[in-house]
C-alpha positions as CSV (number, residue, x, y, z in Angstrom):
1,X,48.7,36.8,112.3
2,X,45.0,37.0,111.0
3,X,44.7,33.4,112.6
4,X,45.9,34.9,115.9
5,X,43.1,37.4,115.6
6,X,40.4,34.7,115.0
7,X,41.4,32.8,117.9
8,X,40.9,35.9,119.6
9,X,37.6,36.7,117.8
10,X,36.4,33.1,118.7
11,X,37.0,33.5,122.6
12,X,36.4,37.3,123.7
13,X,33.2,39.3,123.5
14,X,32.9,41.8,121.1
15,X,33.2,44.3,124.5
16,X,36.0,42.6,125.9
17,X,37.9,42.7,122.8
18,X,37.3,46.5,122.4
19,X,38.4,47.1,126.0
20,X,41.5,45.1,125.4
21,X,41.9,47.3,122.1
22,X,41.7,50.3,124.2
23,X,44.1,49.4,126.9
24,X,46.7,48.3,124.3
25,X,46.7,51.4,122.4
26,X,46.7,54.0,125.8
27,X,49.9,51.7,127.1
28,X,51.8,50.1,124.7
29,X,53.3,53.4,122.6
30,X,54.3,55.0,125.8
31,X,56.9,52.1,126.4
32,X,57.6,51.4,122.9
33,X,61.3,50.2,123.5
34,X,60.4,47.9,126.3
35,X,58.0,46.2,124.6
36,X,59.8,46.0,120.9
37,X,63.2,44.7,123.0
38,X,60.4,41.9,124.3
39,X,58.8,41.3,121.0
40,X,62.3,41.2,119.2
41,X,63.2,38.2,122.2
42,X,60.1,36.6,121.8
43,X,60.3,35.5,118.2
44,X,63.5,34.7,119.3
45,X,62.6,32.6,121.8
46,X,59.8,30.9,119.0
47,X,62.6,30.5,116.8
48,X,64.6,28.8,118.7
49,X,62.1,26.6,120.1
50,X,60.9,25.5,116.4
51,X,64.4,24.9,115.5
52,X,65.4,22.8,118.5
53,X,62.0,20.7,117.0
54,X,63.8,21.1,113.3
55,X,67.1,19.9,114.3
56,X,65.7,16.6,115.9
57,X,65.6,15.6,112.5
58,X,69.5,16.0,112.1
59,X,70.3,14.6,115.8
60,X,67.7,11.0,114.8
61,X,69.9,10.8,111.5
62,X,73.2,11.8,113.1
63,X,72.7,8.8,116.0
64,X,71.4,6.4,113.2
65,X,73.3,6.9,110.2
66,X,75.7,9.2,110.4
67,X,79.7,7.7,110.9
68,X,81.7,11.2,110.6
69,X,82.0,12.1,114.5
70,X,82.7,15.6,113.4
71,X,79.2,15.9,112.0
72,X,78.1,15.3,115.3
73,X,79.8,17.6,117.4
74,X,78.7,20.4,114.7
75,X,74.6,18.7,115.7
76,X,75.7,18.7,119.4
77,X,77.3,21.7,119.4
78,X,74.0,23.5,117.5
79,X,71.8,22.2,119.9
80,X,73.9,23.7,122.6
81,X,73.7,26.8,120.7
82,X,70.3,26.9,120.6
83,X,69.0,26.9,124.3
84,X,72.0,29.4,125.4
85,X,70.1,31.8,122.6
86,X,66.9,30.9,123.8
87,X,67.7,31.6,127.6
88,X,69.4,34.8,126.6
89,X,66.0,35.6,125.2
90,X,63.8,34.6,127.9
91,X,65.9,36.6,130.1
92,X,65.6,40.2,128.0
93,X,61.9,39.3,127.4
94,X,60.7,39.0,130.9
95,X,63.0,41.9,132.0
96,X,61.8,44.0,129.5
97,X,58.1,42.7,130.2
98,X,58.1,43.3,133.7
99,X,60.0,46.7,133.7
100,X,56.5,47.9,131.3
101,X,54.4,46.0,133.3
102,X,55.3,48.6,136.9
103,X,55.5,51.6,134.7
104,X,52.0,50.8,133.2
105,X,50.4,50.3,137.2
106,X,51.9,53.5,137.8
107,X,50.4,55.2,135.4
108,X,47.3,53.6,135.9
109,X,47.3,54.7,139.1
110,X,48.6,58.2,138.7
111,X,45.3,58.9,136.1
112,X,43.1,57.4,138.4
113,X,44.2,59.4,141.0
114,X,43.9,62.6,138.9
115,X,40.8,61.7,138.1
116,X,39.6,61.0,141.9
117,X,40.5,64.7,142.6
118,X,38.4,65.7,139.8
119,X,35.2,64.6,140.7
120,X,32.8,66.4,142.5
121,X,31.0,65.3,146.0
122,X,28.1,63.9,144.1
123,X,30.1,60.8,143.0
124,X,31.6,59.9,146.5
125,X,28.3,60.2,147.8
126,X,27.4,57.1,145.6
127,X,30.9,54.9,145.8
128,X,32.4,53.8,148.8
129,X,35.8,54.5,149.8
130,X,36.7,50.9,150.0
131,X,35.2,50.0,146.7
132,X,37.4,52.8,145.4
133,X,40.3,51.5,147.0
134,X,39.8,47.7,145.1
135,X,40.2,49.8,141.8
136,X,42.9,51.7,142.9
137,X,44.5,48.6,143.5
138,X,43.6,45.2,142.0
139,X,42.1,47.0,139.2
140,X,45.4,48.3,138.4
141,X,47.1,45.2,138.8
142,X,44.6,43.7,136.4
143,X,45.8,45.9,134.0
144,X,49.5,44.9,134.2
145,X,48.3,41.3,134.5
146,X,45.9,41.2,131.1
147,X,48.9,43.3,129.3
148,X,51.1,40.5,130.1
149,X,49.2,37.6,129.6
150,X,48.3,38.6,125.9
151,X,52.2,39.8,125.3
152,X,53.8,36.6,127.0
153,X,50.8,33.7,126.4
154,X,48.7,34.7,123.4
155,X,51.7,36.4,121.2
156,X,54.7,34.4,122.7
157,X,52.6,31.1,122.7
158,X,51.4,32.2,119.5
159,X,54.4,33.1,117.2
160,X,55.8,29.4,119.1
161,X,53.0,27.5,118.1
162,X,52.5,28.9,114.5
163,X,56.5,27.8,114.4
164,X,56.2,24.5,115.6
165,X,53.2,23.6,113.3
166,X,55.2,24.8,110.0
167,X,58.0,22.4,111.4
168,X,56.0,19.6,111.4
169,X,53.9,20.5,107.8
170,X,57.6,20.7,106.5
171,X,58.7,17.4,107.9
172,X,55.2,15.6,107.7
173,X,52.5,17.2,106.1
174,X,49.8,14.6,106.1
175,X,50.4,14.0,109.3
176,X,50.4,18.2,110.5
177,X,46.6,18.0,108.5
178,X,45.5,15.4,111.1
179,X,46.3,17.9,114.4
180,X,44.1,20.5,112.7
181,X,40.9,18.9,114.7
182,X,42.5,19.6,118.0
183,X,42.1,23.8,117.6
184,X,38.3,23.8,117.5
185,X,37.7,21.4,120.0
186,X,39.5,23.3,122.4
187,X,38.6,26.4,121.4
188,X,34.9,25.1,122.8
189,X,35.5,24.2,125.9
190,X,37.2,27.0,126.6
191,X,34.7,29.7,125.9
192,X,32.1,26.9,127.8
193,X,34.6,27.7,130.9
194,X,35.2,31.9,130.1
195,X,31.4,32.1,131.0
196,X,31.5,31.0,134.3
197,X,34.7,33.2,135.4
198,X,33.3,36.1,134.3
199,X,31.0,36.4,136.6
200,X,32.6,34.4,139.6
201,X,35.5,37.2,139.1
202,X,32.8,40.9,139.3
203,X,31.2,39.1,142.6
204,X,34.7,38.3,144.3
205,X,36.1,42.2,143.4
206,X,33.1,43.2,145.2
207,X,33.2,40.6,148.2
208,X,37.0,41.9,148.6
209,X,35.5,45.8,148.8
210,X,33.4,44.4,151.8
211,X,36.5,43.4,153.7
212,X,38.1,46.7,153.1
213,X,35.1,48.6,153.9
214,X,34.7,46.3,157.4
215,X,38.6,46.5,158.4
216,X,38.3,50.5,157.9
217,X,35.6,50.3,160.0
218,X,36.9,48.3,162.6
219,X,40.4,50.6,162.8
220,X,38.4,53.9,162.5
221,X,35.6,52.7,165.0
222,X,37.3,50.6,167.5
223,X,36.5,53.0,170.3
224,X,32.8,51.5,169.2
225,X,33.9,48.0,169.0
226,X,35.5,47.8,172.2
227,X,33.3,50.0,174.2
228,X,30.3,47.5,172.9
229,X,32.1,44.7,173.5
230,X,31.2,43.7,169.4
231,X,34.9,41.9,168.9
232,X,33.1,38.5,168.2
233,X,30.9,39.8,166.1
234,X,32.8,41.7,163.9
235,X,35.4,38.6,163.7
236,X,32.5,36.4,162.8
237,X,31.7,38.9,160.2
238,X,35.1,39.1,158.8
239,X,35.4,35.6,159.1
240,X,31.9,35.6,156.7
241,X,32.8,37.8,153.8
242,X,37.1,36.4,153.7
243,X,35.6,33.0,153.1
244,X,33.2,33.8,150.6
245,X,36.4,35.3,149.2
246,X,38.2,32.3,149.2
247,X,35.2,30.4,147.9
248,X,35.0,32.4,145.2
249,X,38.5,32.1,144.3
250,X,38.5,28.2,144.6
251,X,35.7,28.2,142.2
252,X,37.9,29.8,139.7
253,X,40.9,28.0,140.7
254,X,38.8,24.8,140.0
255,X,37.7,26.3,136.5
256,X,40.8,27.4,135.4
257,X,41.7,23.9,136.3
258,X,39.4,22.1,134.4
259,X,41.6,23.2,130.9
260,X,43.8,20.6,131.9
261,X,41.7,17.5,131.6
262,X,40.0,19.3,128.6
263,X,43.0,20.2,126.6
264,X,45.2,16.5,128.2
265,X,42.1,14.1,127.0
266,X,41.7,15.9,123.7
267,X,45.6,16.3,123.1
268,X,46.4,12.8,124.1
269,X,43.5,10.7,122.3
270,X,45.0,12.7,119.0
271,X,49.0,13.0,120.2
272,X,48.4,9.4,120.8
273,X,47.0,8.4,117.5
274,X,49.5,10.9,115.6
275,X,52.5,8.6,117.4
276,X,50.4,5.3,116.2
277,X,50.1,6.2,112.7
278,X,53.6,7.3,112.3
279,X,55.0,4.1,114.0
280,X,52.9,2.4,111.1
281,X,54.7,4.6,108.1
282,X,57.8,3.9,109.7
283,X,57.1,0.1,109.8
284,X,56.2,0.6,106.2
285,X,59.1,2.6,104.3
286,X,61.8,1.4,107.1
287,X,63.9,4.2,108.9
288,X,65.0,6.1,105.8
289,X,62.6,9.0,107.3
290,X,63.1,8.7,111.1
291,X,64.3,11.8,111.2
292,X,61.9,13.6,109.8
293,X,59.0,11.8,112.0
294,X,61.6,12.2,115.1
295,X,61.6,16.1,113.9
296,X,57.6,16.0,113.6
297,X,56.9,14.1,117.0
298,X,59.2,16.3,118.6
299,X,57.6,19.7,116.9
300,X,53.7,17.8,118.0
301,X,55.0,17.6,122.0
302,X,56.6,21.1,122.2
303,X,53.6,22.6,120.3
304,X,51.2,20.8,123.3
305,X,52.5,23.2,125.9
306,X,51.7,26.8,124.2
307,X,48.6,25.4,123.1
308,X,47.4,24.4,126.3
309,X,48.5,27.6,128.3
310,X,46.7,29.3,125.3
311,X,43.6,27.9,126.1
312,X,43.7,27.6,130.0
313,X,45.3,31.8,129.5
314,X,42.0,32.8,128.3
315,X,40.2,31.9,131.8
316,X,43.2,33.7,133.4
317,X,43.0,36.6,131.2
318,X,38.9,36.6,131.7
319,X,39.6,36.8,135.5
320,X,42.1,40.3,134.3
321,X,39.3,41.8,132.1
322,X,36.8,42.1,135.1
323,X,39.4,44.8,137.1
324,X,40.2,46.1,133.3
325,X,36.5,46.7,132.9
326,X,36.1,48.3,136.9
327,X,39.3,50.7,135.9
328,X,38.1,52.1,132.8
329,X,34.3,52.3,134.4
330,X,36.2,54.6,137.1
331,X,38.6,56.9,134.3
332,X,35.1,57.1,131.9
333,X,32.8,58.4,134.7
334,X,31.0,61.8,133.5
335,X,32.7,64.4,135.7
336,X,30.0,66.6,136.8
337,X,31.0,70.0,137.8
338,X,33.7,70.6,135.5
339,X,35.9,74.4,135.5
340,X,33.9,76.7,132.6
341,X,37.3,76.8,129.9
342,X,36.8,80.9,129.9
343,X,36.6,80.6,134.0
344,X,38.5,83.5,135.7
345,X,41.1,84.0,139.0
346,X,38.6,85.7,141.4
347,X,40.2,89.3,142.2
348,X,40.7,90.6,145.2
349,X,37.4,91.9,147.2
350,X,35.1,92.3,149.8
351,X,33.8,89.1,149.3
352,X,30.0,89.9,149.4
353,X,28.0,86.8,148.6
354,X,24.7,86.5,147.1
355,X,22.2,83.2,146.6
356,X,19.3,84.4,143.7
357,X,16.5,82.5,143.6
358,X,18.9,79.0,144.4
359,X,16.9,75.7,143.6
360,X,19.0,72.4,144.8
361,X,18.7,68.5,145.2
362,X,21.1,65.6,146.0
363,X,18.5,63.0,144.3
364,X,15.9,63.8,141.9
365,X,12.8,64.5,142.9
366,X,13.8,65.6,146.8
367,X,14.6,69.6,146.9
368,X,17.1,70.4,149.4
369,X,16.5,74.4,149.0
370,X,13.5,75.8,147.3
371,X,14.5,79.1,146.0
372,X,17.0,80.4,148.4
373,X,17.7,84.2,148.3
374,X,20.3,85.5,150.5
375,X,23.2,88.1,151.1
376,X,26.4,87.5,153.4
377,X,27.3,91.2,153.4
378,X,31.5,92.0,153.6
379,X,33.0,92.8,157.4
380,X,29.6,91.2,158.5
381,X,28.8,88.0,160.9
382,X,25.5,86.0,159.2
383,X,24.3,82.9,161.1
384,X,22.5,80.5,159.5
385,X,20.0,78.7,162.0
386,X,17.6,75.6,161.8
387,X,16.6,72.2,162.5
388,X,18.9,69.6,161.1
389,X,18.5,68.7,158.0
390,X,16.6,72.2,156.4
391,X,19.7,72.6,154.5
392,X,22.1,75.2,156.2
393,X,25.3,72.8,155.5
394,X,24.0,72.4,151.5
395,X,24.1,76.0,151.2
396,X,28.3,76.4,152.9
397,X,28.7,73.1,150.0
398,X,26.8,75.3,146.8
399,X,29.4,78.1,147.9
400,X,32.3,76.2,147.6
401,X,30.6,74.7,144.5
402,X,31.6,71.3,145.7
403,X,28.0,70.7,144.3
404,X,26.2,73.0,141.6
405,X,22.4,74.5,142.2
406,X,19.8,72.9,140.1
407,X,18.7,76.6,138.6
408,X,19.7,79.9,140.3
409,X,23.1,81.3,140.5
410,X,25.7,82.4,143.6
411,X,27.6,85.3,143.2
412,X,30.7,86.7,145.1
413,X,31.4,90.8,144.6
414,X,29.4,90.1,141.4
415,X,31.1,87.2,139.7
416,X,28.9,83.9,139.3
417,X,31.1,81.6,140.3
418,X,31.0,79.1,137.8
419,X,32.9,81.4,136.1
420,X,35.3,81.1,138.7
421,X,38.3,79.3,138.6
422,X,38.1,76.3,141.2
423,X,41.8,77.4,142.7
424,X,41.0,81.1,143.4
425,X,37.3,80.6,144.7
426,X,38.7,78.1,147.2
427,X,41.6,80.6,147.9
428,X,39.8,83.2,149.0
429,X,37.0,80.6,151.7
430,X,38.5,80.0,155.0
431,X,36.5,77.0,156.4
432,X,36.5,75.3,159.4
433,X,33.9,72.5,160.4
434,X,33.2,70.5,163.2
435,X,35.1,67.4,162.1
436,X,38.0,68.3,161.5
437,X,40.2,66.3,159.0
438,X,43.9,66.0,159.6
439,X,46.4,64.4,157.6
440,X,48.7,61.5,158.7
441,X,51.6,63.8,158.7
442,X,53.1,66.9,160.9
443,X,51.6,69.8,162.9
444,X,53.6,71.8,160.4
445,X,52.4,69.7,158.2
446,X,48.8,70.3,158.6
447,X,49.3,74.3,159.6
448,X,51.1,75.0,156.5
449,X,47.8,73.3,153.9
450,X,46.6,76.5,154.8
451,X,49.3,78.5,152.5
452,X,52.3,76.2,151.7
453,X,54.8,79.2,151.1
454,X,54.0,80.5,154.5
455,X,57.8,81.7,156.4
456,X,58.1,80.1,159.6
457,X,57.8,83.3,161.3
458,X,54.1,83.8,160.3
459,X,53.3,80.0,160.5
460,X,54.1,80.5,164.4
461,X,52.7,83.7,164.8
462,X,49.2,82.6,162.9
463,X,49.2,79.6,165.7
464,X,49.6,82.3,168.6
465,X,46.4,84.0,167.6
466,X,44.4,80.4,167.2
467,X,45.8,79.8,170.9
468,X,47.5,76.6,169.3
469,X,51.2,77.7,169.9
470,X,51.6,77.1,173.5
471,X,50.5,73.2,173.4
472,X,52.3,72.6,170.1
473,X,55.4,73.3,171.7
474,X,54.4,71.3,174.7
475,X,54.3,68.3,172.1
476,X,57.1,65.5,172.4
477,X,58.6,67.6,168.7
478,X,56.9,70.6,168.6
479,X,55.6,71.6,165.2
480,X,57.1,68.6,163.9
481,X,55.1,66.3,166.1
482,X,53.1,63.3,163.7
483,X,49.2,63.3,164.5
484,X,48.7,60.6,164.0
485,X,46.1,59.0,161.6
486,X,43.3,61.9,161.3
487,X,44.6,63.3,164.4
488,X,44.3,60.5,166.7
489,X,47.7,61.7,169.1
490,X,45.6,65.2,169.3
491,X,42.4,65.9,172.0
492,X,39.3,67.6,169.5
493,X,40.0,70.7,171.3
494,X,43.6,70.7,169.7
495,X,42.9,69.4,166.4
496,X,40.1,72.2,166.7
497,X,42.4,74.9,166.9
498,X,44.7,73.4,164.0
499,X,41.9,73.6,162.1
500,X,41.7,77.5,163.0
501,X,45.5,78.2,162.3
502,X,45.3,76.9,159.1
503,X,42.2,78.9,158.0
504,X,43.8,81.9,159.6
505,X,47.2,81.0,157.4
506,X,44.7,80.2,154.3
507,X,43.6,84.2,154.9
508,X,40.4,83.8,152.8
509,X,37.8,86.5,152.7
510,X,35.1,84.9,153.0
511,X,35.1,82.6,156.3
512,X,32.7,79.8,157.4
513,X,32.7,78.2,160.4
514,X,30.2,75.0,160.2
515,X,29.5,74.0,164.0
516,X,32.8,74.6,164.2
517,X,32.7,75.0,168.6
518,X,29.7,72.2,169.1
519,X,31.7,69.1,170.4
520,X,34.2,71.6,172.7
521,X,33.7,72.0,176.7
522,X,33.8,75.2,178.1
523,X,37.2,76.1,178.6
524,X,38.5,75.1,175.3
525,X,35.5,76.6,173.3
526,X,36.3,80.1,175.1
527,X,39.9,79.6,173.9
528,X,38.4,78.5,169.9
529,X,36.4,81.5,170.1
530,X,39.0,84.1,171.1
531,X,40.8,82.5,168.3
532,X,37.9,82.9,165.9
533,X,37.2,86.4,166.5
534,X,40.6,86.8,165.4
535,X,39.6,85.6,162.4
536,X,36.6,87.3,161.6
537,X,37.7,90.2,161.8
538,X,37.4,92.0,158.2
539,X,35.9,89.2,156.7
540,X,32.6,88.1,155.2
541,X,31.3,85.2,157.8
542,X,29.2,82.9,157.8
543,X,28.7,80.8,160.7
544,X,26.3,77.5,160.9
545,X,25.2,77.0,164.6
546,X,22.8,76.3,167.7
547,X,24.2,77.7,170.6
548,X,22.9,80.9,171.8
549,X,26.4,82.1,172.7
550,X,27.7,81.9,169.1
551,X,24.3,83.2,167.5
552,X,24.0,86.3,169.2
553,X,27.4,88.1,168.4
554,X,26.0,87.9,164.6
555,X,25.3,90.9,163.0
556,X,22.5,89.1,160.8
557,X,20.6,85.7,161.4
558,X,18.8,83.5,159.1
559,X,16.4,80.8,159.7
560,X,16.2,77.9,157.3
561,X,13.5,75.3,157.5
562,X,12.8,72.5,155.4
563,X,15.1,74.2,152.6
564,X,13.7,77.5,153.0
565,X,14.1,81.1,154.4
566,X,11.7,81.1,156.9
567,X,12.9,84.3,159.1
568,X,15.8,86.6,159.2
569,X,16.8,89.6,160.9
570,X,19.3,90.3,163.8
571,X,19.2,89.0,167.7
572,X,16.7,91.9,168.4
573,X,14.3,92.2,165.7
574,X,13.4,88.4,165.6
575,X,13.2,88.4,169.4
576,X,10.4,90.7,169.3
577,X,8.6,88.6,166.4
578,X,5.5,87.0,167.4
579,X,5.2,84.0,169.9
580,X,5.2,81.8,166.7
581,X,8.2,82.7,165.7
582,X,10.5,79.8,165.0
583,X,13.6,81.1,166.2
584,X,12.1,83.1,169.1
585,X,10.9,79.3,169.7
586,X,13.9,77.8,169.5
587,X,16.0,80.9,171.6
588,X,13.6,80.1,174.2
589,X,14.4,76.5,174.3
590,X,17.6,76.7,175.0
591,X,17.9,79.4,176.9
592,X,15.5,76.9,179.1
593,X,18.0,74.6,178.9
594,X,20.8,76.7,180.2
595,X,19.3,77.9,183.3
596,X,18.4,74.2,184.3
């Protein structure tokens, strides 16, 4: 078995060989019985394939020498014997095989998902969905794939080959020292080809990441497409990136090719020259051996097969590595904002909120807020107000600590809330934003995220006050109508007010509405905001907005600019500011706008 390992040593990197340590000790206990039932049929299957080499010997002699017909039909009769065992075999080892192989993608998957949910915004701001997705997927399969291929090729072949090649040392050892040279030559061109699959393999996992990421936008932007007449050009650059695909496949089809005239010319110069010497002992000592060279030809052609899938399974399994290496990238990711072990349920309060001195960037070097001080006061309205970009949505994201401040702290009725469990600060934030994000599911459904034990009773009541019921029963099922894909059966107006019943349901006391009216005409913003006073009432809110209409009912407004408090006060006191105040400015512009 140390020669197994050598082989191994010979043609995988030091990395590769650690990664494919790693992934054999995380999978291969968990289905300990599948894979000992394959092992166990394995050797069988090795066994019986070295003895169906051995017994050639005794079938040459039987046909040559032998007169006692009953000798024969015991030969005949063994040989029989021996494939039924060995397709008995084959048959337990690949059930066995492939019954680990889907529980090991599923498990794969299930950690990766696990993981996905507990990283924070900072690491899908740098990783597109669809390059996620190729993980998700392929990478997983790689997994199953590279398991496999060293169970079934590199063991299998293995344990068949080391079988074969004691046959023939038994029958002809001279002869067995002469096949030695084949190994190394071989093993050289093979790691010559590894190379170039290597990299051919990371470039065409992130060519197939392109194609997701175009087809999701085609689908989630063909309004776009269509409107812009861009059909021809986005099949042209679909067209593009699948045949750079395909090319990139065909160059590894053609490498993973090229073992064959390697491992042929190399095996057949020396198979050939084994067969030509042995014809000459034979010629010399007369046929008193022909079994034994019959047994030792025969042991030389069967071991050509598992030493040539041996070699050309190391530019397969090379090809496996590269999503094995992408997976584990993915699980070993720091995880940034991770729960404090001593964090606490956040009790019941007022839920008065307070930024101290917050400092905050999404990339070094680039502030986002610059010592942010503020106070959403319990029962209270606060409007946070400002150019785009000056950082009113950042602050709504520190809250719900989807990020964490560089320095400074946020407290809620006095708790910092990274001593906050994640579950109960969330709990107790009812948010609603202006794009609203539904699931592929039911009204119920999507109502019901809000507080999953909700009765029916209050589920349909809590839609009255968003003004939601009336058109959800107008739907072709009611409350168990399907949305659609993000809500695409729904006008915004409707999904809107989904959006507001589930916050309402969610009950939180601490409610933020980011732009959460904007992209709503008239009539259906007066029916959102009837809803949302509803829903402020009692509560600590904060609202993120432009329009006058929504900024006046607050009972305190903030101005942010360029990540800083630059004026705050209510509707009154910063209308009678200065002319250079920026929101007098900014009041005054649309109020401008209005009236024309």
């Amino acid at each position: 078995m140390r020669n197994f390992f050598f082989v191994l040593d010979k043609v995988m990197s030091p990395s590769d060989r650690e990664m494919l340590s790693r992934l054999i000790r995380e999978n291969i206990h968990k289905h300990v019985t599948w894979y000992s039932m394959s092992i166990v049929a394995m050797i069988t299957v090795s066994l019986m394939t070295s003895c169906s080499a051995w017994i050639m010997r005794d079938v040459m002699n039987a046909m040559v020498a032998s007169t006692d017909i009953f000798h024969v039909i015991v030969v005949s009769s063994t040989v029989a014997g021996i494939f039924i065992v060995k397709g008995i075999a084959s048959f337990v080892q690949n059930y066995y095989l492939s019954c680990a192989g889907n529980s090991i993608i599923a498990e794969q998957q299930r950690k990766i998902y696990r993981r996905l949910l507990q990283y924070g915004m900072e690491f899908y701001d740098s990783n597109q969905s669809s390059e996620l997705q190729v993980r998700f997927t392929h990478a997983t399969q790689s997994v199953r794939s590279v398991v496999d291929i060293f169970i079934t090729s590199f063991l299998r072949d293995f344990l068949t080959l080391v079988g074969l090649i004691v046959v023939m040392f038994l029958q002809e050892p001279t002869l067995s020292l002469c096949t030695i040279i084949i190994g190394p030559l071989c093993i050289l061109g093979v790691r010559i080809l590894v190379k170039r699959v290597r990299h051919i393999m990371e470039q065409g996992m992130v060519a197939i990441g392109h194609i997701i990421q175009n087809l999701q936008e085609t689908v989630i932007g063909i309004r776009i497409v269509k409107s812009f007449a861009m059909e021809e050009v986005m099949n042209q650059r679909m067209c593009n990136m699948i045949k750079e695909v395909e090319d990139r496949l065909n160059k590894v089809a053609k490498i993973e090719s090229a073992t064959s005239p390697i491992m042929e010319t190399i095996s057949g110069l020396s198979i050939a020259g084994i067969i030509l010497f042995s014809g000459f002992l034979m010629s010399k000592k007369g046929t008193s051996n022909a079994g034994e060279i019959m047994s030792f030809i025969t042991a030389l052609l069967m071991a050509y097969e598992p030493a040539k899938r041996i070699a050309r399974t190391r530019i397969i399994l090379e090809g496996g590595m590269v999503g094995v290496r992408c997976m584990f990238s993915l699980l070993d990711h720091p995880i940034m904002i991770e729960e404090s072990p001593h964090a606490v349920n956040l009790p019941v309060g007022k839920g008065t909120t307070v930024f101290r001195d917050v400092f905050f960037s999404y990339k070094q070097g680039h502030p986002v807020l610059s010592g942010i001080n503020l106070c959403f006061k319990s029962g209270k309205m606060t409007a946070l107000v400002g150019p785009s970009g000056s950082g009113k949505s950042t602050i709504i994201n520190l809250l719900m600590r989807m990020y964490d401040p560089s320095s400074g702290s946020i407290e809620i009725d006095g708790i910092n809330i990274r001593d906050i469990t994640f579950s109960s600060l969330r709990e107790r934030i009812s948010y609603v934003g202006q794009d609203v994000f539904l699931f592929s599911n039911t009204v119920r459904y999507n109502i019901l995220i809000g507080r999953p034990m909700a009765t029916e009773e209050e589920m349909i009541e809590i839609a009255k006050s968003a003004n939601a019921h009336d058109f959800i029963m107008s739907l072709p099922q009611g409350y168990d109508t399907y949305v659609g894909e993000n809500g695409s059966n729904l006008s915004g107006g409707q999904k809107q007010r989904i959006a507001i019943a589930r916050a309402m349901l969610r009950d939180g006391h601490i409610l933020v509405l980011d732009e959460a009216t904007s992209a709503l005409d008239t009539h259906t913003e007066n029916l959102v905001r009837q809803a949302l006073s509803r829903l402020m009432q009692g509560r600590t809110t904060i609202v993120i907005a432009h329009r006058i209409s929504t900024i006046i009912e607050a009972d305190h407004i903030i101005f942010i600019e360029d990540g800083k408090v630059s004026e705050s006060g209510d509707q009154k006191y910063l209308l009678q500011q200065k002319d250079g105040s920026l929101y007098k400015k900014m009041y005054a512009s649309q109020l401008l706008e209005n009236l024309s």
